[in-house]
C-alpha positions in Angstrom: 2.7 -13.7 -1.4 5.4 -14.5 -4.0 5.6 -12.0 -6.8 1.9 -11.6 -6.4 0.5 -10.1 -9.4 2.5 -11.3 -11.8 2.7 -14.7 -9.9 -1.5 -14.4 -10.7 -1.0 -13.2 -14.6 1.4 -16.7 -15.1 -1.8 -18.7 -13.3 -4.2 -17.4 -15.2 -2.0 -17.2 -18.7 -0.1 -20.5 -19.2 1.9 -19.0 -21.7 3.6 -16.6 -19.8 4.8 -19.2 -17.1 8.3 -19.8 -17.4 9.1 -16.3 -19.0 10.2 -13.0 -17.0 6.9 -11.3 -16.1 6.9 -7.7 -15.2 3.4 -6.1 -14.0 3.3 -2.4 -13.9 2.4 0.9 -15.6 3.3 0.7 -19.5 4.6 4.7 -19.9 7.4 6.2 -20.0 6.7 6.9 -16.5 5.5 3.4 -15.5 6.9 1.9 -12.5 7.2 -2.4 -11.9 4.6 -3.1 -9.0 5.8 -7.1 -9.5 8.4 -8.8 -11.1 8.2 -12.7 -11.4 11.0 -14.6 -10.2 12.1 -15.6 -13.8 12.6 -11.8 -14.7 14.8 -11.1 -11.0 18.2 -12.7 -12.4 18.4 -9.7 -15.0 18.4 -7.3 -11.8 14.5 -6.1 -12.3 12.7 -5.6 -8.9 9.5 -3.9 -7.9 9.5 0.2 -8.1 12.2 0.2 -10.8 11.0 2.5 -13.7 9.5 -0.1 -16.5 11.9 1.6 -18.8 14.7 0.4 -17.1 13.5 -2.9 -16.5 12.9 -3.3 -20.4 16.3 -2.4 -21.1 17.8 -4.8 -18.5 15.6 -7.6 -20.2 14.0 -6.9 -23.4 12.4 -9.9 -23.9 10.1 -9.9 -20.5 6.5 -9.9 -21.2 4.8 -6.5 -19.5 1.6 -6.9 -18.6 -0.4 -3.3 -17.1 -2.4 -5.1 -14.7 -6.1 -5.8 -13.5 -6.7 -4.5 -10.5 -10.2 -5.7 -9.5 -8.8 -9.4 -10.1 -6.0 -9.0 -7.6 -8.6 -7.5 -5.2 -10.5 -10.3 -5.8 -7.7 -12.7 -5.4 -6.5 -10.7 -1.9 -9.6 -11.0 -0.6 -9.8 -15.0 -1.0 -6.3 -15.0 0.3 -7.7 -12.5 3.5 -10.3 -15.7 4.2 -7.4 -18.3 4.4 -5.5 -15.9 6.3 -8.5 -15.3 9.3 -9.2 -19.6 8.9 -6.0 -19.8 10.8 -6.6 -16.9 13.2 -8.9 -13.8 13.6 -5.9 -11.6 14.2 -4.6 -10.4 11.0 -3.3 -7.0 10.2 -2.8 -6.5 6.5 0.4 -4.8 4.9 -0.7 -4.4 1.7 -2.9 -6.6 -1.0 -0.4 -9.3 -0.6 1.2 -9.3 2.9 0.1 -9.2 6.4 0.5 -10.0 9.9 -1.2 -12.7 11.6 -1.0 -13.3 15.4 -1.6 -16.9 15.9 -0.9 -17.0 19.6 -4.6 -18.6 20.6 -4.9 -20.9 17.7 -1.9 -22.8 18.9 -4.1 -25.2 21.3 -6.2 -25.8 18.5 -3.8 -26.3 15.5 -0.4 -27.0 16.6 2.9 -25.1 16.7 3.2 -22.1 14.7 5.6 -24.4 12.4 2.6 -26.5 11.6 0.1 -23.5 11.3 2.5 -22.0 9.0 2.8 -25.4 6.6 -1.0 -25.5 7.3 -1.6 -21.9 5.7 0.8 -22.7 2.7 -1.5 -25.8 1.6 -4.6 -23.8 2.3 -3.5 -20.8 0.1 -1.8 -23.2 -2.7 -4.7 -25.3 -2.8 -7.3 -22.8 -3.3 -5.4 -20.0 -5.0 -2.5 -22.2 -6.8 -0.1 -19.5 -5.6 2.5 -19.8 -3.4 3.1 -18.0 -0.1 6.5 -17.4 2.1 5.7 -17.2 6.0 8.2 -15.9 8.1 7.6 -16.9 12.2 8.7 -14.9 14.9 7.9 -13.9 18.5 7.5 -10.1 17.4 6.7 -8.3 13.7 10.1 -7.3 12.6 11.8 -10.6 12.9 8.6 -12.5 11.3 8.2 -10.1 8.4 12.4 -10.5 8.0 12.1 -14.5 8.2 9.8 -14.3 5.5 11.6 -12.3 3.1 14.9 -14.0 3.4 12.5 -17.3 3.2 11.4 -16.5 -0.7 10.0 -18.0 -2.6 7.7 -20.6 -1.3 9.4 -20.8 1.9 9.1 -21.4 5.3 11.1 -19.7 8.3 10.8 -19.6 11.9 13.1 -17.8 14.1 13.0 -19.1 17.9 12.5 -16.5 20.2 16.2 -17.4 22.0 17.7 -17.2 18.6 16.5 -14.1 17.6 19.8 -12.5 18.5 21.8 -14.6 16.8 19.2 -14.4 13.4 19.9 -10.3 13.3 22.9 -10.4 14.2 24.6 -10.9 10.5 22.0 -8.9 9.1 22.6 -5.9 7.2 21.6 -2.9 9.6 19.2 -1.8 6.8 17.3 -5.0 7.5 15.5 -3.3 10.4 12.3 -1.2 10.5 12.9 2.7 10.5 15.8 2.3 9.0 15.7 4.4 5.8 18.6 5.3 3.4 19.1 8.6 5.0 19.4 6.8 8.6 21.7 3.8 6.9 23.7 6.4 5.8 24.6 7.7 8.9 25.1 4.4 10.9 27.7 3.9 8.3 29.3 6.7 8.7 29.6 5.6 12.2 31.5 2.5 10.7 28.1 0.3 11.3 27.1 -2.3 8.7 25.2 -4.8 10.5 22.7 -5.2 13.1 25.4 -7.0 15.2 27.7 -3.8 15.2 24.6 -1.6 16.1 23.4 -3.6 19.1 27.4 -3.8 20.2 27.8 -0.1 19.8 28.4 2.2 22.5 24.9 4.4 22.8 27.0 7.8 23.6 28.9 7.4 20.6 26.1 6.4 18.5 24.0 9.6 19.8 26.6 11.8 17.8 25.4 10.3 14.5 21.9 9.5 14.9 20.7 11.6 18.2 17.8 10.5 20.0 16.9 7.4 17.8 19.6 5.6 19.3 17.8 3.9 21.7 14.9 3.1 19.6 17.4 1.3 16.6 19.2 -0.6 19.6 16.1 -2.3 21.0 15.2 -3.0 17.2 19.1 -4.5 16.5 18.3 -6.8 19.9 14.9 -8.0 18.8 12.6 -6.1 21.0 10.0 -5.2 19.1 6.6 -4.5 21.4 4.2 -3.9 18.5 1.3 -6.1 18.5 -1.0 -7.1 15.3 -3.8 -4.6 15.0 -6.4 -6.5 13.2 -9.0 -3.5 13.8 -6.8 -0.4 12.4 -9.2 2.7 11.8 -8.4 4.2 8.3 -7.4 7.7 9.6 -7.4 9.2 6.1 -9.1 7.7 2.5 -6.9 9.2 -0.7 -6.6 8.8 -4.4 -3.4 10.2 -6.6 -2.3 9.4 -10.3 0.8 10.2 -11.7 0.7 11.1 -15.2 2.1 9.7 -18.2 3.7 12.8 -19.3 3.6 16.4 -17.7 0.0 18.2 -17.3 -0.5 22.1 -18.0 -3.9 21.5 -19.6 -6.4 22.5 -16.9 -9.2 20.4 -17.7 -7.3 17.3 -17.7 -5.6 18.2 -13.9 -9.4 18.9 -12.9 -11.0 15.4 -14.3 -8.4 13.8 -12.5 -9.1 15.7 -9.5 -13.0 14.9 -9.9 -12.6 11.0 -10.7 -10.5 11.2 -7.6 -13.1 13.0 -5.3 -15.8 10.7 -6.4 -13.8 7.2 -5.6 -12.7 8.3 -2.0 -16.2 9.4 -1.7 -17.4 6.2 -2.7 -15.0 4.3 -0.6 -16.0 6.3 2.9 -19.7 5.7 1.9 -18.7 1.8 1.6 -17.0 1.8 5.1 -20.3 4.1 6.4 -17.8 7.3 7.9 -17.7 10.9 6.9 -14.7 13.5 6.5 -14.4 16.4 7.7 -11.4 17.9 5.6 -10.2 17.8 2.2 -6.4 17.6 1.2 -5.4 18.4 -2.5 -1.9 17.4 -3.3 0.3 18.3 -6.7 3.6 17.2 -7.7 5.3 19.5 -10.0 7.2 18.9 -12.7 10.7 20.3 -11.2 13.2 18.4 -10.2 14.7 19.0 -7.4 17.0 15.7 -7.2 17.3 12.4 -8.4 13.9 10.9 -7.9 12.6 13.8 -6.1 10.3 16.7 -7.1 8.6 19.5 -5.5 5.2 18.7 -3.9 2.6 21.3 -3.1 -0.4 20.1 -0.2 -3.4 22.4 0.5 -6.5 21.6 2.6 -9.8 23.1 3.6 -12.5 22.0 5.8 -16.0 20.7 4.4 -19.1 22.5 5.8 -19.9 19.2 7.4 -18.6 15.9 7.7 -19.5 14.4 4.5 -19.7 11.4 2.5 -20.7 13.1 -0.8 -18.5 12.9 -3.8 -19.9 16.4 -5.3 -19.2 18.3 -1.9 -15.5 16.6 -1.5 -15.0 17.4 -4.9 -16.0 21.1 -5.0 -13.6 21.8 -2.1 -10.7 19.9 -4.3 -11.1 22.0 -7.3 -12.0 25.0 -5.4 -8.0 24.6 -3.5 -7.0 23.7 -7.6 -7.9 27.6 -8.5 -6.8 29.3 -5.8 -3.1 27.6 -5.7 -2.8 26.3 -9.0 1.0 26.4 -10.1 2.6 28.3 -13.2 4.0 24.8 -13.9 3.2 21.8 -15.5 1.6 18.6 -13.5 3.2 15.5 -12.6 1.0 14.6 -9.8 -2.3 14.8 -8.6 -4.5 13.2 -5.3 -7.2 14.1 -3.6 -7.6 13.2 0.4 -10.1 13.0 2.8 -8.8 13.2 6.5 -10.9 14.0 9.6 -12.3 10.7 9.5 -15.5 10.8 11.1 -16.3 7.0 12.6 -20.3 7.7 13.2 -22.1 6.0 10.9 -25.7 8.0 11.2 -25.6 11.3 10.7 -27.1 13.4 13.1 -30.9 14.8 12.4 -31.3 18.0 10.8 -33.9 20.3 12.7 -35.7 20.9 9.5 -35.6 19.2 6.2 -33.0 19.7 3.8 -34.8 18.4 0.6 -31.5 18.4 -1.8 -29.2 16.3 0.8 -32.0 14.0 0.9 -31.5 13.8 -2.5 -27.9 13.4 -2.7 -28.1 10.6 -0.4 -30.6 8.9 -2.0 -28.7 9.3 -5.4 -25.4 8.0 -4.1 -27.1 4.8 -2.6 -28.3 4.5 -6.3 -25.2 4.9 -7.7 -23.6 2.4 -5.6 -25.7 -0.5 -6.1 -24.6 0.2 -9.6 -21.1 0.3 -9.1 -21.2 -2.7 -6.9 -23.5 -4.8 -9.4 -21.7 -3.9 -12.4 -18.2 -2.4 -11.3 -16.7 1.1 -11.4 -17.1 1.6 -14.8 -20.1 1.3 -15.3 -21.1 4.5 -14.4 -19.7 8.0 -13.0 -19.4 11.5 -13.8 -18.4 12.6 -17.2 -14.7 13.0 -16.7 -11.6 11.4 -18.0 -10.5 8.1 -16.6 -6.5 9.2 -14.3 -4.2 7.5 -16.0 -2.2 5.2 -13.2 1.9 4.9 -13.6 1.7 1.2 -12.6 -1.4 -0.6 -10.1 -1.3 0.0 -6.2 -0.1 -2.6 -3.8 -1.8 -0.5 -0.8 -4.8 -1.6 0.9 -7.4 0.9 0.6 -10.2 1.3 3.6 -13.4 1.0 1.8 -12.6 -0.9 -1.6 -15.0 -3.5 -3.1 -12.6 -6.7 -3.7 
């Protein structure tokens, strides 16, 4: 989707359409989750600090974001995506992969599902979305960035080659800053001079990744869409707006957290079996970077139970808490437990039945009336800017 969020706030406000839109966290520490295409000439893109963005254009409009309306929005989207195909493997809120191989017989071409899709999604949603085509992942989801906005790009599989080629090398997937940073040190810029490199002389730079980033430069890319990816882990983290030392507010955070994954694994019926507590400090170790602390223990039993996740979270709070001052703070649940009854106790245990029966409750609350309607008695994290991820186990 093109500049999703904020692409949704100029639909639903007419008076921002036509002015630079940023959506994102409004402190100091607030980051832009979207920018609309008005607001990208002034050199604004998404993860920029919102400070900086308002200095490069102090007139854009910031808006923080409504989270359960973009759900809401992804999930309508989610429908016109599967009405062209059942294969489709979501990115994030507002991407994914769809692998429309079957539905050619009955549609057409994958140049006429893709026009197809874009008056589907623009008639129902008024928003517009770019499709990129291609025989593999890497060169669709590269057709349809270079294809924004509102385009459409397909990439024949015999011209793949020639597509990359011109390419800058950090173009391809697995190719981070660190890794670009070495190819050019090699004297590489593109993804023509990697695939035309000699392997032996690449190995020097980049060591036993040198195949792997030569099959990428050439197109091969073997990974198929996984429309039925397990959730391996279910987390929640906020940064805060400024640094933490109070102890109360770290543990509300980490509570409000441990109740939402909890709620989440309950919606996708799976249990957890270990409970990951992560900090970020306030100590800068580089520009950007900052030292982050992970501890885990195991639950008694897999569990779905926001008061048991919880009490293992806080109990890893007191016994590593740091001498300084929060920046961070999440709570994960890994160990993901797929079974969806839990086995049969030999003999009663009268206060899980209880618990159970009290977050079913608690639930059809939530789920009637949304997640604020009710909870434990803790401060609300405060978010530095809305979440593009897709989360396993969130209402839309």
């Amino acid at each position: 989707m093109d500049a999703f969020y904020a692409a949704i706030e100029q639909r639903d406000h007419p008076e921002l359409r036509g002015r630079p839109v940023l959506v994102g966290g409004t402190s100091g520490r607030g980051v832009v989750m979207a920018a609309s295409y008005e607001a990208r000439p002034f050199g604004i893109h998404s993860a920029m600090p919102t400070v900086q963005a308002r200095a490069l254009c102090p007139a854009a409009v910031i808006v923080p974001g409504d989270m359960r309306k973009y759900r809401r929005v992804s999930a309508q989207i989610r429908v016109l995506f599967e009405s062209v195909s059942p294969l489709v493997e979501p990115l994030s809120l507002d991407e994914a992969f769809i692998d429309v191989t079957a539905s050619v017989r009955l549609l057409g071409p994958p140049l006429a599902i893709g026009r197809l899709l874009k008056e589907r999604v623009r008639a129902a949603t008024d928003l517009a979305v770019s499709i990129g085509i291609g025989p593999g992942k890497m060169v669709a989801k590269i057709a349809s960035d270079l294809s924004k906005p509102d385009g459409l790009l397909e990439v024949q599989p015999d011209r793949v080659r020639d597509f990359l080629r011109p390419l800058p090398v950090a173009r391809l997937w697995g190719i981070g800053p660190v890794t670009e940073s070495a190819l050019r040190a090699a004297g590489i810029a593109s993804v023509g001079d990697l695939a035309d490199a000699d392997p032996a002389s690449l190995r020097q730079h980049v060591g036993g990744a040198v195949e792997a980033l030569r099959r990428l430069a050439l197109g091969e890319d073997v990974r198929l869409v996984d429309a039925e990816r397990e959730a391996k882990s279910y987390g929640e983290e906020n940064t805060f707006g400024r640094d933490v030392a109070d102890d109360r507010t770290v543990r509300d955070a980490i509570i409000a957290h441990g109740e939402a994954v909890a709620r989440r694994l309950r919606r996708d019926r799976v249990r957890a079996r270990t409970v990951v507590l992560k900090v970020k400090l306030a100590e800068r170790l580089g520009p950007g970077r900052y030292r982050l602390l992970t501890r885990q223990a195991p639950l008694a039993e897999p569990s779905d139970d926001g008061a048991a996740i919880t009490a293992v979270a806080v109990r890893l709070w007191e016994r590593h808490r740091p001498r300084r001052a929060v920046r961070l703070i999440g709570v994960t649940a890994t160990g993901i437990d797929g079974a969806a009854d839990p086995q049969l106790a030999l003999f009663v245990d009268s206060h899980a039945t209880a618990r159970r029966r009290l977050n079913a409750a608690l639930d059809r609350i939530v789920e009637r009336f949304g997640e604020e309607s009710i909870g434990r008695a803790v401060g609300r994290p405060e978010k530095a800017a809305p979440t593009r991820q897709v989360k396993r186990g969130e209402a839309p």
